[in-house]
C-alpha positions, 0 to 999 in steps of 0.5 A, a space after each residue: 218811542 210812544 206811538 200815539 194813537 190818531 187824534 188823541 189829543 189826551 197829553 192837549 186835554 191837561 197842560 195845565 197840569 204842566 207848569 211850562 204850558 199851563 199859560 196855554 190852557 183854558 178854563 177846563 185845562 185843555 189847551 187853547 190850541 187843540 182843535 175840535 178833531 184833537 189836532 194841534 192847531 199850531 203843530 209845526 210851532 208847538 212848544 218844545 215841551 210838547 214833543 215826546 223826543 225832546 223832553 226825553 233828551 232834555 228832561 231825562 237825558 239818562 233815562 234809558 228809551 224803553 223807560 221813558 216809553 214805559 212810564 209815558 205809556 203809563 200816564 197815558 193809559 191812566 188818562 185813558 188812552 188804549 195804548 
């Protein structure tokens, strides 16, 4: 499983590019729930497409683990993550 780093708050930064939470984005595509510190302002309420566990289990149910943690890594490392 992808281990993010501390207050990252990347994947917060472009909801609007996913169709499921783009109702959460502001203006700039960063969702309105994220806090000044990259937190998640709603983190125990968050919807389901905003935990890694349960997008893979239920978007790529057949993806193998080390996949998905690959290719999450990888759309992470474009954003500009240090993972």
């Amino acid at each position: 499983m992808i281990n993010c780093p501390p207050n990252c708050g990347l994947c917060c930064k472009h909801v609007d590019e996913v169709p499921e939470i783009s109702h959460l984005a502001l203006l700039d595509g960063t969702c309105r729930h994220l806090t000044a510190d990259n937190q998640c302002g709603i983190y125990d309420d968050r919807p389901d497409i905003c935990h890694t566990d349960w997008v893979r289990a239920h978007v790529f149910p057949d993806m193998p683990m080390a996949q998905f943690d690959e290719i999450t890594k990888g759309i992470c490392r474009t954003r500009g993550a240090k993972i």
